[in-house]
C-alpha positions as CSV (number, residue, x, y, z in Angstrom):
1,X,-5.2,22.8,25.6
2,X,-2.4,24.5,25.7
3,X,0.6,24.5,22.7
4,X,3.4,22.9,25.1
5,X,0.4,20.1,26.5
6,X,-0.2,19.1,23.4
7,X,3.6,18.8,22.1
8,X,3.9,16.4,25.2
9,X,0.8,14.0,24.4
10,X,2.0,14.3,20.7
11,X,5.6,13.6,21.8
12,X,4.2,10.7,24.1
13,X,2.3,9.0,21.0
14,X,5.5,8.8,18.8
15,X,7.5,7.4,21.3
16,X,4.5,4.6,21.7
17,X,4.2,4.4,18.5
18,X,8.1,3.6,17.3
19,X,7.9,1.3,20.3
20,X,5.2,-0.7,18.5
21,X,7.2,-0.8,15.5
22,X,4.9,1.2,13.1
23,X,6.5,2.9,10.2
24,X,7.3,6.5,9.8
25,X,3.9,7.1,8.0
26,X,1.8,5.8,10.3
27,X,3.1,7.8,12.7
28,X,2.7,11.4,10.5
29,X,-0.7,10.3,9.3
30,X,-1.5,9.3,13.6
31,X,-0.1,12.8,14.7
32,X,-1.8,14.2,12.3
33,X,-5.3,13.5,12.8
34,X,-4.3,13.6,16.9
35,X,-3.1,17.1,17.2
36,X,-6.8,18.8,16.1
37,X,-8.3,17.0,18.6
38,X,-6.0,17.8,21.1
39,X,-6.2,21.6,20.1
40,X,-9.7,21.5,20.7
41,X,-10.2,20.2,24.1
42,X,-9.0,20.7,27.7
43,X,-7.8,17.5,29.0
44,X,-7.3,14.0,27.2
45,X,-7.5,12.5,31.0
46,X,-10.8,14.0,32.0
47,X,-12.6,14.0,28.5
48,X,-15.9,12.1,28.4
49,X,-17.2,9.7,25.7
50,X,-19.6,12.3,24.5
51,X,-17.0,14.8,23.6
52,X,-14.9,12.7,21.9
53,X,-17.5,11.2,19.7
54,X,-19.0,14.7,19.0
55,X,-15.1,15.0,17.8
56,X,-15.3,11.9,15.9
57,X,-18.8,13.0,14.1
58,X,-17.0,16.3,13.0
59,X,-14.9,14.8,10.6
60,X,-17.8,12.7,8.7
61,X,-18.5,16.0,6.4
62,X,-14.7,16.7,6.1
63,X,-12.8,13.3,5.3
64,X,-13.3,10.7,3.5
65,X,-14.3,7.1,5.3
66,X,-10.7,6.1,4.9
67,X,-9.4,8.8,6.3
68,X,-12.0,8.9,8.9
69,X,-11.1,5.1,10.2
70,X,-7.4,6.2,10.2
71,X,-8.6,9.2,12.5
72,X,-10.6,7.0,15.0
73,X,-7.4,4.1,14.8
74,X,-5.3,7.3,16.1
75,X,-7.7,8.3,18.9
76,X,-8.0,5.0,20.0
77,X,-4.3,4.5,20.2
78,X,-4.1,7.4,21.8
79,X,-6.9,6.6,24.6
80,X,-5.8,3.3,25.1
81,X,-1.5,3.7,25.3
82,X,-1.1,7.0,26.4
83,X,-3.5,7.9,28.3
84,X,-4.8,4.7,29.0
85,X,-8.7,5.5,29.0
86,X,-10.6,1.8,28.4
87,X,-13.9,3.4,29.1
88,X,-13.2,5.3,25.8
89,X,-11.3,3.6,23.6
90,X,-13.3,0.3,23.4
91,X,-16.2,2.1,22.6
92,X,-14.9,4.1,19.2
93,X,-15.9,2.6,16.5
94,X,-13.7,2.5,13.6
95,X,-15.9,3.3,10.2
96,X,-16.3,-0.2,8.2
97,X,-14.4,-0.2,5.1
98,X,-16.4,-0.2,2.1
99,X,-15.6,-3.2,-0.1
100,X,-14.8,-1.8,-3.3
101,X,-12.8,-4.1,-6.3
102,X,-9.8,-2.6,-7.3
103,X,-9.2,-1.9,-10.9
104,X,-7.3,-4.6,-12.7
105,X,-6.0,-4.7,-16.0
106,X,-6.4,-7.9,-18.7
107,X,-3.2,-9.2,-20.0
108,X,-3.3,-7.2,-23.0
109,X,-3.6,-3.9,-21.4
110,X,-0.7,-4.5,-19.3
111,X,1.0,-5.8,-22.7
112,X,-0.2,-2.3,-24.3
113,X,1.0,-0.1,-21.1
114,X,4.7,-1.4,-21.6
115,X,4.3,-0.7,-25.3
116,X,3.8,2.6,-24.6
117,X,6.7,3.2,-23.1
118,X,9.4,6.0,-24.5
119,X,12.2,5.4,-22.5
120,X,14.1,2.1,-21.2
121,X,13.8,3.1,-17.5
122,X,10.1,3.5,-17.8
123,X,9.7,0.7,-19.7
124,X,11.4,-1.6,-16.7
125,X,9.3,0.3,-14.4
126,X,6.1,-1.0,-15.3
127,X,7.9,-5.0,-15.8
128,X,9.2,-4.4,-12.1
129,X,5.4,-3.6,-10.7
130,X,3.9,-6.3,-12.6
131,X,6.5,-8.8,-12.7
132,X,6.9,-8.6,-8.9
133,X,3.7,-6.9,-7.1
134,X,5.9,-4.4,-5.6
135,X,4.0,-1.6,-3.6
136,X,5.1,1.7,-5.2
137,X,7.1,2.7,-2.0
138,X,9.0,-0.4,-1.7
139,X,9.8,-0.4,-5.6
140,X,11.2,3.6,-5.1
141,X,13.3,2.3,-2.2
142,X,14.1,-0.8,-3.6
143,X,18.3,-1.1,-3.2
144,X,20.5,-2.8,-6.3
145,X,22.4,-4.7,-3.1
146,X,18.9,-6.7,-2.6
147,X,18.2,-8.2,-6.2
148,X,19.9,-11.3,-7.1
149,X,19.2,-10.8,-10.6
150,X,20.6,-14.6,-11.7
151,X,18.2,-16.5,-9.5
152,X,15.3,-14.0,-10.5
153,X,14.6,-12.9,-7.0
154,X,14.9,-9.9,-4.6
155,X,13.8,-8.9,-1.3
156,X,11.8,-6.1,0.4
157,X,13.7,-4.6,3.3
158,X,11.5,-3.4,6.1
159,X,8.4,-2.7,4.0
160,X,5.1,-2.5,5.3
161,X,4.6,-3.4,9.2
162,X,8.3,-3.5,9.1
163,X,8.9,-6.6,7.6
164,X,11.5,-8.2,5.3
165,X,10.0,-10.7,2.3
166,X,11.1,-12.3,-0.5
167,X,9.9,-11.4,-3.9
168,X,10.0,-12.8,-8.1
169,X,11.2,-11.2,-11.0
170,X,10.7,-12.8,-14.6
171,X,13.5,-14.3,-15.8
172,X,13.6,-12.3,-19.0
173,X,13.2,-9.2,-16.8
174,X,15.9,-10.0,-14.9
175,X,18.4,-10.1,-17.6
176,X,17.0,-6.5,-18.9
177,X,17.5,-5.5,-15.9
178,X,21.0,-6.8,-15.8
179,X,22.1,-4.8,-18.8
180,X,20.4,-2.1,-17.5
181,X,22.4,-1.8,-14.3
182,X,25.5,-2.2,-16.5
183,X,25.1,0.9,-17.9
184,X,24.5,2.3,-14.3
185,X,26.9,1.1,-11.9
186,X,26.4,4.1,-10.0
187,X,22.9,3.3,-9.0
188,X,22.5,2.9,-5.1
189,X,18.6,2.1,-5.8
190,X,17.3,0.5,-8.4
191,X,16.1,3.1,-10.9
192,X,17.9,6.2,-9.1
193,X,21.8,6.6,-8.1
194,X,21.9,8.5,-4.1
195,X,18.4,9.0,-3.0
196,X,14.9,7.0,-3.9
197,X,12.8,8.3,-7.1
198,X,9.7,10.0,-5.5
199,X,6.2,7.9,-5.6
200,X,4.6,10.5,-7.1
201,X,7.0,10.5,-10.2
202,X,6.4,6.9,-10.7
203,X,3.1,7.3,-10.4
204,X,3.0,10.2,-12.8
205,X,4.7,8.5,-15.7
206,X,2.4,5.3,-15.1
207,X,-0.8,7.4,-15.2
208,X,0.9,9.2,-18.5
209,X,1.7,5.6,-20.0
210,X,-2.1,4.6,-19.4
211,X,-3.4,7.6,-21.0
212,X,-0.9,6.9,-24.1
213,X,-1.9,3.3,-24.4
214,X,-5.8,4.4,-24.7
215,X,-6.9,2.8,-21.2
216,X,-9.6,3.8,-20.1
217,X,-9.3,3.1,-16.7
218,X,-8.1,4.8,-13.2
219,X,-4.6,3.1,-13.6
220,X,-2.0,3.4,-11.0
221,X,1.5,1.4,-9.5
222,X,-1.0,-0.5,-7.0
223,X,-3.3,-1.3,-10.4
224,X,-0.4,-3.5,-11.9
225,X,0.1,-5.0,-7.9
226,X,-3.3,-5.9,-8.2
227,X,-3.5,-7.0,-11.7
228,X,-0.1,-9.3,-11.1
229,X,-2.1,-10.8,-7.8
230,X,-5.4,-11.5,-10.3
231,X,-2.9,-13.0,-13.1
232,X,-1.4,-15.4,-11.0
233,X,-4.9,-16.2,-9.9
234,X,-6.0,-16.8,-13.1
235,X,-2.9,-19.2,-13.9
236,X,-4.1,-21.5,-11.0
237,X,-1.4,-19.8,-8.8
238,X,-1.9,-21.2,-4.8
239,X,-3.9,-17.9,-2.9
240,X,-1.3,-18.5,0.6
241,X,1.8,-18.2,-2.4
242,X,0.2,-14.9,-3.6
243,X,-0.3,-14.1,0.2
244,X,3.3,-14.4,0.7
245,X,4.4,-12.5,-2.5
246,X,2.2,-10.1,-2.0
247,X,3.0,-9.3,1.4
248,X,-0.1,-9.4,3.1
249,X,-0.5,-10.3,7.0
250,X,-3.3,-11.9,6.5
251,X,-5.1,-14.3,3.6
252,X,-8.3,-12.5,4.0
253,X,-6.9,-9.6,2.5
254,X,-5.7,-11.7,-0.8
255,X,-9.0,-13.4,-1.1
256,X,-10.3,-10.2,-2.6
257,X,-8.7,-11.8,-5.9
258,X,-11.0,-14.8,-5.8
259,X,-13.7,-12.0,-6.3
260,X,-11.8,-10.7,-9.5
261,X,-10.3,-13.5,-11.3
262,X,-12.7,-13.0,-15.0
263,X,-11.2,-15.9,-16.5
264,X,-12.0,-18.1,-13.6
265,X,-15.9,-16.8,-13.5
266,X,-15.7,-17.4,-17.0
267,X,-14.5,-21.1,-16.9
268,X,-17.4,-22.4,-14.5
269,X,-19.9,-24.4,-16.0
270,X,-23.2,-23.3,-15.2
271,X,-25.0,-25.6,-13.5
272,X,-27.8,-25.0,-16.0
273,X,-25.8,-26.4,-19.3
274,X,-25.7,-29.8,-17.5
275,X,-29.4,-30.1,-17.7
């Protein structure tokens, strides 16, 4: 296909897809797994099945199955609002998702990560991730204007799917965090003053903390979201409450947790002890 055909189709799936309401990164990642494809073939509106699953095959030895299902999400968007091709679309399978446990650190790790901390900032850095289950995006664009430090809460403005939600902060952290600001009244965002820190700073300094505090673990910002969501688990914390802090559209997501709470494994009585 010509350069100026595929512009248009790739023009035509961002429109669709602000229309839907997806986020900015969703669309990049969507436009760019579509414009190889389109590259490679003639015409999206003649295409068979064939062709586009020998397309979909190519990328097995060249992506990983993550990035693979986000491929096949944009091909079927593509087949199914822009060019409007059911016979294809319904028939793309998306890869399944393999069911891996996310790293999750015990209480005392997350006690010696902060401990390792050599400067303030990063110190509140790692309370803010664990103390709220921020993602790391929404924590770099997270605005003093929407904390209200003396009630210990704050809210996410348009984070993921585009959607606003309210979120907790410890109390103690919230009066660090109070001094903290005191000393930076200039701050527009949280930890940064005109524009957002980037994610891979923050997630730099955490992987730096980890490796100071002797973990020996893959530790990222999403480790201390998921070690927050396992915590509160573990402190008998209702699973639709941790769905709401965390985010999450839907509670099958959360009940991941239920497969990683240790202290809750480890305070069933087995069946055979009552013998």
């Amino acid at each position: 296909m010509q350069k100026e055909e595929v512009a248009k189709y790739l023009d035509k799936t961002k429109t669709r897809l602000k229309l839907r309401g997806l986020s900015e990164n969703t669309i990049s990642s969507y436009t760019y797994f579509l414009k190889p494809f389109l590259e490679s073939i003639d015409n999206p509106e003649t295409i068979s099945l064939d062709s586009v699953e020998s397309f979909s095959a190519s990328l097995i030895d060249k992506y990983s199955k993550k990035s693979r299902s986000l491929a096949i999400s944009s091909l079927r968007f593509f087949f199914r609002r822009v060019v409007e091709r059911s016979d294809i679309y319904v028939k793309l399978e998306v890869p399944k998702k393999e069911k891996k446990l996310p790293v999750v650190l015990s209480v005392e790790e997350v006690k010696a990560l902060i401990g390792a901390a050599d400067f303030k900032k990063s110190e509140l850095m790692v309370k803010m991730l664990y103390s709220s289950g921020l993602r790391v995006s929404e924590l770099v664009n997270l605005k003093v204007k929407d904390l209200d430090l003396n009630q210990h809460i704050g809210w996410v403005r348009s984070g993921k799917g585009n959607k606003d939600r309210l979120f907790q902060i410890s109390e103690g952290l919230s009066k660090q965090l109070l001094r903290y600001l005191s000393k930076n009244q200039n701050n527009i965002f949280l930890f940064s003053e005109k524009e957002p820190m980037s994610k891979r700073n923050v997630q730099s300094i955490i992987t730096r903390l980890a490796r100071k505090a002797g973990i020996n673990k893959k530790v990222s910002p999403h480790t201390l979201r998921h070690s927050f969501a396992t915590h509160l688990l573990e402190n008998g914390a209702n699973l639709l409450v941790i769905q709401q802090l965390l985010g999450h559209e839907n509670v099958e997501t959360t009940k991941i947790y239920t497969h990683i709470s240790q202290e809750q494994l480890r305070g069933v009585k087995n069946p055979l002890d009552s013998l």
